[in-house]
Every structure is written in structure tokens, then in C-alpha cells.
Legacy VTK file of the C-alpha trace (Angstrom):
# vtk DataFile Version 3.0
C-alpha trace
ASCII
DATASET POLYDATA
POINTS 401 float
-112.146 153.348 -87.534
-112.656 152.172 -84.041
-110.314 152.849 -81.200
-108.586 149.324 -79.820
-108.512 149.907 -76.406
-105.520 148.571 -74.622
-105.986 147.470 -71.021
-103.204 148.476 -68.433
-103.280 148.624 -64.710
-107.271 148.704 -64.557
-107.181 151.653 -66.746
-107.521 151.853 -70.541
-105.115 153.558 -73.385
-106.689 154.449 -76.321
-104.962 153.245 -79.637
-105.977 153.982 -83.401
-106.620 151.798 -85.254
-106.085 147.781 -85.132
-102.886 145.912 -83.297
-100.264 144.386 -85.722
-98.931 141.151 -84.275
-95.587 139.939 -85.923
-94.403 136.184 -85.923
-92.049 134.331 -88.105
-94.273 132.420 -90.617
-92.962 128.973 -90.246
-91.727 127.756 -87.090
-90.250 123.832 -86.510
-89.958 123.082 -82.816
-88.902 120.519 -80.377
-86.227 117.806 -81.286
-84.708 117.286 -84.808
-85.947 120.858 -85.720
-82.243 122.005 -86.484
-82.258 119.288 -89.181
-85.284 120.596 -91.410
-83.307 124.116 -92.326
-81.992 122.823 -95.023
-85.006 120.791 -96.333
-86.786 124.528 -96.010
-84.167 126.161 -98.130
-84.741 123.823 -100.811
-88.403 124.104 -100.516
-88.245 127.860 -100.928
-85.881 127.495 -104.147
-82.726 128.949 -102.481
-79.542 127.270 -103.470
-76.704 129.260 -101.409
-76.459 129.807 -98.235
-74.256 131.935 -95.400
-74.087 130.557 -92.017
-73.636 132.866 -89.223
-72.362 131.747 -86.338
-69.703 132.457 -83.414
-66.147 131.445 -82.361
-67.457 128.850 -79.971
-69.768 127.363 -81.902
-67.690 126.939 -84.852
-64.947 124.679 -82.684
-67.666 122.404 -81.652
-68.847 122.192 -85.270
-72.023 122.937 -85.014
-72.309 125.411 -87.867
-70.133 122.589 -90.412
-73.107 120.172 -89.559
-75.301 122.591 -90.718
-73.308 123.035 -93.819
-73.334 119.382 -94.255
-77.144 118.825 -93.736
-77.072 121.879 -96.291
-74.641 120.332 -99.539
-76.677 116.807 -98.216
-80.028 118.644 -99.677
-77.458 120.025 -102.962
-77.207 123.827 -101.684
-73.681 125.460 -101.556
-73.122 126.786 -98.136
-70.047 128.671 -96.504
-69.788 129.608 -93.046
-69.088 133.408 -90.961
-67.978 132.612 -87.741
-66.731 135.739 -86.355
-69.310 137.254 -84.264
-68.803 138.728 -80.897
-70.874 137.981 -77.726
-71.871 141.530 -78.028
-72.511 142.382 -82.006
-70.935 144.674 -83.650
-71.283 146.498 -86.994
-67.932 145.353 -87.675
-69.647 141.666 -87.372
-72.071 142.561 -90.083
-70.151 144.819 -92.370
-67.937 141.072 -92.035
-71.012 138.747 -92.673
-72.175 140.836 -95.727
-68.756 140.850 -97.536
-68.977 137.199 -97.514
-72.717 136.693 -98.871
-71.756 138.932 -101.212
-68.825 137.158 -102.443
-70.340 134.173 -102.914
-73.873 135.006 -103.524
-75.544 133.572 -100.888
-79.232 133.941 -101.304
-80.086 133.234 -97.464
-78.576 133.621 -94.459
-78.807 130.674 -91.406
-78.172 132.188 -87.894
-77.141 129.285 -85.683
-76.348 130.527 -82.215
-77.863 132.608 -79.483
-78.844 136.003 -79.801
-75.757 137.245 -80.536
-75.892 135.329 -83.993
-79.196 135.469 -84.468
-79.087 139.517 -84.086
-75.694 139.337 -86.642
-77.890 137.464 -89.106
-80.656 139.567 -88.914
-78.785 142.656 -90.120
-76.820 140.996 -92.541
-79.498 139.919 -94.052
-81.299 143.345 -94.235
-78.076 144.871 -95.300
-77.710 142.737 -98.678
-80.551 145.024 -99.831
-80.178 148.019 -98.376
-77.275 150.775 -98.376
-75.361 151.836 -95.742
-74.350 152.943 -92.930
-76.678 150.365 -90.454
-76.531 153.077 -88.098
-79.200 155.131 -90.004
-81.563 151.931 -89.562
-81.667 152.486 -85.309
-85.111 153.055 -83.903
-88.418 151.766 -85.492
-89.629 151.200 -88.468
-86.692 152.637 -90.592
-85.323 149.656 -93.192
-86.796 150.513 -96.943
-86.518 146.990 -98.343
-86.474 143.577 -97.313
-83.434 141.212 -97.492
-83.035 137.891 -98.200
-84.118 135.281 -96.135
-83.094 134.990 -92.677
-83.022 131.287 -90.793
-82.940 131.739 -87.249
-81.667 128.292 -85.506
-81.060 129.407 -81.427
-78.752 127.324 -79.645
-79.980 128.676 -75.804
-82.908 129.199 -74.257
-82.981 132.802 -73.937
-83.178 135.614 -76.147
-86.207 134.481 -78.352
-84.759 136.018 -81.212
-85.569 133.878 -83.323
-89.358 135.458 -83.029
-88.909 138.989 -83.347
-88.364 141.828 -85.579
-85.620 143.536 -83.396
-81.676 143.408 -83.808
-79.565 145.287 -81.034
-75.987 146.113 -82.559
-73.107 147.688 -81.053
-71.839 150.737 -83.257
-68.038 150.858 -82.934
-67.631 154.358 -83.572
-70.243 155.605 -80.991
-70.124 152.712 -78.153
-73.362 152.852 -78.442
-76.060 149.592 -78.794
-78.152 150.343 -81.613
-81.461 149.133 -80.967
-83.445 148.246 -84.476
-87.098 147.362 -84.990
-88.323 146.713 -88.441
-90.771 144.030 -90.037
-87.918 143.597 -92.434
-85.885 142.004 -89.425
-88.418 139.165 -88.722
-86.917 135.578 -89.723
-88.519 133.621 -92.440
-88.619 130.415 -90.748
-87.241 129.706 -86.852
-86.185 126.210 -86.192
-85.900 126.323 -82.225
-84.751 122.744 -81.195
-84.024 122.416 -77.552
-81.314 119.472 -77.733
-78.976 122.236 -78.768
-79.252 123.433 -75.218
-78.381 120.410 -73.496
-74.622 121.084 -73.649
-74.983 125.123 -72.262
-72.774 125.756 -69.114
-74.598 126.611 -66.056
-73.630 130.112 -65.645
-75.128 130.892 -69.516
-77.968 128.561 -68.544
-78.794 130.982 -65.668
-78.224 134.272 -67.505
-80.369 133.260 -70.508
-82.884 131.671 -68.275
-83.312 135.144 -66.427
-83.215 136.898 -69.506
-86.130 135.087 -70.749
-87.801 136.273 -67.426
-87.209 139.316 -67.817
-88.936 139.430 -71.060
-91.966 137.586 -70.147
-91.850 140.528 -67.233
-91.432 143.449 -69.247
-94.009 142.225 -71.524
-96.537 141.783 -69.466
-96.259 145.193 -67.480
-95.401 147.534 -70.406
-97.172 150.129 -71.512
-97.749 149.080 -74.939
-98.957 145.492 -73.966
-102.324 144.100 -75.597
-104.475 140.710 -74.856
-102.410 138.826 -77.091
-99.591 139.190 -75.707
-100.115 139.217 -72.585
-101.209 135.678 -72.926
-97.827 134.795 -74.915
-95.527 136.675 -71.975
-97.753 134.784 -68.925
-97.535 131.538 -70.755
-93.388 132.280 -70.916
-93.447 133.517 -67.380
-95.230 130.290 -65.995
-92.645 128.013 -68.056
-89.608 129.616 -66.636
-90.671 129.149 -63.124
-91.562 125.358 -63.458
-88.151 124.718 -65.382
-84.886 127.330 -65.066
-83.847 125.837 -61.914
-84.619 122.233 -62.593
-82.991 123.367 -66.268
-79.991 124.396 -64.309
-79.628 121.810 -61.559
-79.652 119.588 -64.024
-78.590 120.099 -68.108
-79.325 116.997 -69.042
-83.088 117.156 -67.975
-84.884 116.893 -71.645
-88.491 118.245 -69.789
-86.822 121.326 -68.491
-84.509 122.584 -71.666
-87.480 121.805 -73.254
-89.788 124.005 -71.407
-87.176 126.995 -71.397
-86.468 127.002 -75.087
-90.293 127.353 -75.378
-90.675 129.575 -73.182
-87.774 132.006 -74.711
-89.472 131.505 -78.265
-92.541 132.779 -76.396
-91.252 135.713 -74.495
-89.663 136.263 -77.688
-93.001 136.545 -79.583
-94.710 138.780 -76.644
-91.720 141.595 -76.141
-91.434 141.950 -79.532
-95.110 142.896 -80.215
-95.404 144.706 -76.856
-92.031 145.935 -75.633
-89.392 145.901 -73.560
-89.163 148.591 -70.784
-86.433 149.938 -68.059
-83.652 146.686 -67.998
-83.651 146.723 -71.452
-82.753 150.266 -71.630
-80.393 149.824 -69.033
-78.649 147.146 -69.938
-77.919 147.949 -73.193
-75.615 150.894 -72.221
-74.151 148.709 -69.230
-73.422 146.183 -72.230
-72.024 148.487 -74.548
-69.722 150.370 -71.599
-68.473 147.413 -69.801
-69.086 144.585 -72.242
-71.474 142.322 -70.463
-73.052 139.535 -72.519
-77.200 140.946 -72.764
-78.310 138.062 -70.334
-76.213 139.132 -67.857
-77.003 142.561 -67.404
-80.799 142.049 -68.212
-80.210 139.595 -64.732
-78.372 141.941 -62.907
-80.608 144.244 -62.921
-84.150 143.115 -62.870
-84.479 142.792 -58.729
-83.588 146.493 -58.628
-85.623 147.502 -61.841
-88.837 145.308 -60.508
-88.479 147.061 -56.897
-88.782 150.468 -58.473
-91.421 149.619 -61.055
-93.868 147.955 -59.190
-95.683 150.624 -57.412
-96.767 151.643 -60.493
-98.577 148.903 -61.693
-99.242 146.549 -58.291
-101.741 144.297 -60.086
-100.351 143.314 -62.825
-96.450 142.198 -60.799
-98.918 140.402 -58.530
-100.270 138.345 -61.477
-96.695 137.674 -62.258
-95.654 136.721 -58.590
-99.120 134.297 -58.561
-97.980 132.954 -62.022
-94.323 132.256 -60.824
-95.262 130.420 -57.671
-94.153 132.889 -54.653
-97.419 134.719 -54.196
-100.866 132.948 -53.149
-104.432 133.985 -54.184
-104.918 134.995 -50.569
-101.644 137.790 -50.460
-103.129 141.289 -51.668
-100.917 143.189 -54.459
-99.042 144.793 -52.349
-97.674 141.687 -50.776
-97.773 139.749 -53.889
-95.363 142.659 -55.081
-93.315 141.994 -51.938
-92.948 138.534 -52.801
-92.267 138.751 -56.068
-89.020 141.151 -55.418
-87.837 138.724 -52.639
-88.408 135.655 -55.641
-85.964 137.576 -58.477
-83.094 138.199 -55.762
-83.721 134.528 -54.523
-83.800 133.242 -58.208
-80.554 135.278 -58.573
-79.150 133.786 -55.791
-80.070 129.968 -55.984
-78.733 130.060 -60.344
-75.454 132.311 -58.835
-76.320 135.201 -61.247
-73.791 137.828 -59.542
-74.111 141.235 -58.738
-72.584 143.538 -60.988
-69.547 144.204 -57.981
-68.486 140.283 -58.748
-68.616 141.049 -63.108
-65.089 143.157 -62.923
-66.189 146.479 -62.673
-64.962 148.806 -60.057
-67.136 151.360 -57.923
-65.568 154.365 -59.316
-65.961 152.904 -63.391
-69.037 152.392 -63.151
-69.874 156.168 -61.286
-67.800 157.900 -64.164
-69.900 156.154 -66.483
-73.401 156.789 -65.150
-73.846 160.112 -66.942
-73.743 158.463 -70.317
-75.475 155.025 -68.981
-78.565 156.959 -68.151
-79.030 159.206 -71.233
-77.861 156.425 -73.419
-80.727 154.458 -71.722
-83.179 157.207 -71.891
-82.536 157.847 -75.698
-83.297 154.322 -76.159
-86.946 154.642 -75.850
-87.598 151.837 -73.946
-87.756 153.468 -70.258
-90.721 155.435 -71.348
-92.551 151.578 -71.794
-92.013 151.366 -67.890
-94.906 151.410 -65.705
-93.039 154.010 -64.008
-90.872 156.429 -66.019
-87.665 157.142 -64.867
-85.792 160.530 -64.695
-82.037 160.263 -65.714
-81.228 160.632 -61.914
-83.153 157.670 -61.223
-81.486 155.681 -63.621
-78.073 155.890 -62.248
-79.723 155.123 -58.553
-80.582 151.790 -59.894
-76.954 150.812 -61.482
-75.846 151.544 -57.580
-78.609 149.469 -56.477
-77.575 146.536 -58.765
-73.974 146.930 -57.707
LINES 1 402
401 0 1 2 3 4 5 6 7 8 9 10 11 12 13 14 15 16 17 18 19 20 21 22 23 24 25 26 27 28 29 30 31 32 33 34 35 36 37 38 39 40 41 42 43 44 45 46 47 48 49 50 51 52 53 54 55 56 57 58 59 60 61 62 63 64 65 66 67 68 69 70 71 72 73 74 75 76 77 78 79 80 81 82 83 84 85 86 87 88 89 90 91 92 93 94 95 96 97 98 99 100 101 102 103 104 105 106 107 108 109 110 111 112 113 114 115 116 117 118 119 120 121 122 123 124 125 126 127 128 129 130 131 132 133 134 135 136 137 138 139 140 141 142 143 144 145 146 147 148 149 150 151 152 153 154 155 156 157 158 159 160 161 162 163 164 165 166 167 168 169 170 171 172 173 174 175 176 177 178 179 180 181 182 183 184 185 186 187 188 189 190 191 192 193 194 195 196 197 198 199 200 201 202 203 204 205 206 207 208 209 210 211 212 213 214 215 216 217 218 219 220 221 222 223 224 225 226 227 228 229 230 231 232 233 234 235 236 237 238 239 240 241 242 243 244 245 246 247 248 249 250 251 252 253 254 255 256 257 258 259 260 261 262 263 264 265 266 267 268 269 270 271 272 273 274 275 276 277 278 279 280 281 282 283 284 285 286 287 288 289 290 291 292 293 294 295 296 297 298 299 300 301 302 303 304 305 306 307 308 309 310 311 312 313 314 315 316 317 318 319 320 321 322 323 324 325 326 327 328 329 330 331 332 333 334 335 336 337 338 339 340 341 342 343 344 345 346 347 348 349 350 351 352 353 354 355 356 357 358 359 360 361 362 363 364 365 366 367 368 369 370 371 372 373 374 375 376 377 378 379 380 381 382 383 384 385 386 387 388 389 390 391 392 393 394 395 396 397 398 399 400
């Protein structure tokens, strides 16, 4: 069998055999998508279905007008509202006591990530035993579950495209990341009117998020043609429409143009990978309990500044694509550019630094020991263009602060 040869920083890594490329198999987008869930459950014969949703959600009744549009189409549905900004395995062990119960055949996510990572596992976890724990890392579930229905409600995650859940074990403190085929929704139903109502601060920490994994995309290691096109199409959207998206919440262009772009970076991380924030800002998540967006945010200025030498070219594609680098500026300006553009960006949507997010000087040095090897054991630093030693890790939480 022929190598694929995958292009990176003018040089070439050799890969055997061909590149798998995983996407949800039906996907409704644009306006009125949240209404054709239920219309798909019926088509696929399901007749009882678990929403998943959060706290928030569930007092503005979102997730009860998705149980309506669902016992509209005759399916039984019931609602689990109890998921945390960060998930838990508490969450799920939650979620799956209730499908159980009542015998719900399909799970509907309806939410951001947060949600849409709950539903995931729940889902997987109807068919497969226990603990989730022994599921972290790739490729580990044995059998698929039922039928997951991933309806986002901000423009930011793109979870709703991949095969990865991240979960916060309870008994380690420790983000689980999980990547398995078996994790992919069934259908995604990304509708960008549900994002008309998001706050401005979770407007700008999605927004960056979504960035960040058009960014980490595009440089990693394990990037291919395909997606390289998915995470420069993503990076281009976000830098015609966060800040016109967050300037102004009611503008239908610009939601629209960041929920695509989030369902794209979704689709490109997930069949590349994420790299350094990612494993980063999980631990910074699970220690001091920062919503994902946020610390992705935080920390990408800081993370870009110490990655770019490593790959020049391809951050000055990305600073050409976003609009602060001309054809004229060499890579090494372009790179310049692009580092002075994230801490801008940061600055004009008031994404703080992670001095203004409650944490104190001296918490955050007694927790950099087991920041950086949680980070490290994540797998996604060695993705980087540059690979960073433990030491190096915890330089770049005191950058961020």
C-alpha cells in the first residue's frame, strides 16, 4: 500500500496507509434546523428520546420546546438538565440512569459543548460497561451507542462534528480526553438563531475558541489537505464575523458565519488535532474550573508566540487569512503580526487574562507541577509544531497570567 504523504512546514511525514476523515452523516444547517430533530428521529424509527441539556438552558425552555417539537412528531421524550459548564462523570453516570429508566432509544444534546460532550458519553455508555474512565485516549469504546443528536446553541466548540468528548473525572481532577468513532453524532442540526441571545462575554470566549481550533488545525502535526481546507475556511469566517458577531448579537450575517465556522473548525480538529492550548487548558479547566473557551482564549497569544518559530509559513498563512498580514510581509513578520492580532482580538472582545479569572499568583504556581504533566499526558502537546518540555509548559501559564 502506498505511503500518503502528509505535507507540513515544506517538509513531508510519511503515513501508512490512507487518511480516515470522520463527519456526522446528516447535517441540517442555517435557520429552522433545530426544528427538523424530531422529524429525523421519526425518520430513523426511534420513538424515545433523552434530552440533555444544562441548568440555563432548561429555565429559558429551550430543551421543553424540543420536547414539544418531539411528542408533536408522537415520540416520548424526557429531559436531563443537570450538566455542569465543565462535564463531569457524575453528569453522565446522571444522564444514563435516566435513559435507562425510561428507555430512551436516542439521546438529543441541546447546548454548547458542555452538553453536547455529556450527550456524547451518555450515549456511548448505554452500551458499554463501566467505569468511562477506561474509555480516555483514542480509539478505546468496543461498541456503539444509541444515537446521539447534537443541536449546539453557541458558536464555538464544533462539537457537534467530532468524535471527541472531554470529561472531568471526579475522583482524579483530571479532564479525560476521549476519541472514538463511536462518539461521532448521528445527525448535527447547527442552527445559528440559537446564538442570537448569547451574552457577549460567552460570545467572545466561544468565538476565540473556534479560533483556536481553526489554528491548531491548521499547524498540527497530524494535519492533511482536507483539512487544512476545512480549518482555513473556519479561520477566514471568524475574522470577517467574531467582532461584528460581538458588537452586535443581533447581526443574523455574523452569528451566522461563526456557527459555521465552529461546525467547520469542528470538522478539521477533529480529523487533524488539537495541539499545546488544548493540552493546557484542559488541566487549567479541571484545576481552577474555567469554562473550555475561556482558557483555550487565555492562552492562545502566549501558546502562538512560542509555537510559531517552528512552523513560520504556515502562522503566516493564518495571519494573511485573518486580515493582519499582507502578501508583501515575509513569515517572519507575518508571524509578528499575527501574535500582535490574537492579543488585540483579546483585547477589543475583553477576553481577560487569567490574573482578572480569580486565581491568585501563588494558586496557580502550586499548581503548575500537575498542570504541565497533566498537559503532557494528554497527548496533544506532542501535535505542536514545537514540543514542549514540562518546564516550558508552566512558563507559558506565567505568560498568560
Amino acid at each position: 500500500m502506498p505511503a500518503v504523504q502528509r505535507r507540513h512546514q515544506g517538509s513531508y511525514l510519511t503515513v501508512n496507509g490512507p487518511v480516515q476523515i470522520n463527519i456526522p452523516p446528516i447535517i441540517f444547517s442555517g435557520a429552522g434546523a433545530f426544528d427538523e430533530a424530531a422529524p429525523q428521529a421519526v425518520r430513523a424509527g426511534l420513538k424515545n428520546v433523552l434530552v440533555v441539556s444544562d441548568p440555563y438552558l432548561v429555565e429559558q425552555g429551550l430543551p421543553a420546546r424540543m420536547v414539544d417539537r418531539c411528542r408533536q412528531a408522537g415520540i416520548e421524550a424526557c429531559v436531563y438538565g443537570g450538566v455542569t459548564p465543565e462535564p463531569t462523570d457524575v453528569n453522565v453516570e446522571e444522564g444514563l440512569a435516566l435513559l435507562n429508566e425510561n428507555g430512551c432509544e436516542v439521546v438529543i444534546a441541546v447546548g454548547g459543548g458542555s452538553s453536547i460532550d455529556a450527550g456524547k458519553a451518555i450515549a456511548v455508555m448505554a452500551a458499554n460497561d463501566g467505569p468511562l474512565s477506561a474509555y480516555a485516549g483514542y480509539h478505546r469504546i468496543p461498541r456503539p451507542g444509541v444515537p446521539l443528536f447534537a443541536v449546539p446553541t453557541t458558536a464555538g466548540t464544533g462539537s457537534e462534528m467530532t468524535r471527541v468528548t472531554v470529561i472531568t473525572d471526579t475522583r482524579r481532577n483530571v479532564k479525560m480526553m476521549i476519541l472514538d468513532a463511536h462518539l461521532l453524532p448521528a445527525a448535527a442540526f447547527v442552527d445559528y438563531t440559537l446564538t442570537l441571545s448569547m451574552p457577549r462575554p460567552l460570545t467572545a470566549n466561544v468565538g476565540v475558541d473556534t479560533l483556536t481550533h481553526g489554528i491548531e488545525a491548521y499547524v498540527s502535526r497530524k494535519n492533511v489537505t482536507m483539512t487544512d481546507a476545512l480549518a482555513l475556511s473556519c479561520v477566514d469566517l471568524v475574522g470577517r464575523h467574531l467582532v461584528r458577531a460581538w458588537k452586535h448579537p443581533g447581526d443574523h450575517e455574523a452569528r451566522g458565519g461563526m456557527m459555521e465556522a465552529a461546525s467547520l473548525g469542528g470538522m478539521a480538529f477533529s480529523n487533524s488535532s488539537v495541539c499545546l492550548v488544548h493540552g493546557m487548558s484542559r488541566p487549567l479547566g479541571a484545576v481552577f474550573h474555567l469554562p473550555h473557551g475561556l482558557s483555550n482564549s487565555v492562552l492562545l497569544p502566549a501558546v502562538t508566540r512560542f509555537s510559531a518559530p517552528a512552523a513560520p509559513e504556515r502562522y503566516a498563512v493564518l495571519a494573511r487569512k485573518l486580515g493582519w498580514a499582507g502578501e508583501g510581509d515575509d513569515a517572519c513578520r507575518a508571524c509578528d503580526l499575527l501574535i500582535d492580532g490574537l492579543r488585540k482580538l483579546n483585547d477589543t472582545v475583553e477576553i481577560p487574562g487569567l490574573r482578572d479569572c480569580g486565581i491568585s499568583k501563588a494558586a496557580l504556581t502550586g499548581a503548575l507541577d500537575k498542570m504541565a504533566d497533566d498537559a503532557l499526558a494528554s497527548g496533544s502537546p506532542q501535535n505542536n509544531p514545537r514540543v514542549p518540555t514540562a518546564d516550558e509548559i508552566k512558563s507559558l501559564y506565567l505568560e498568560a497570567y
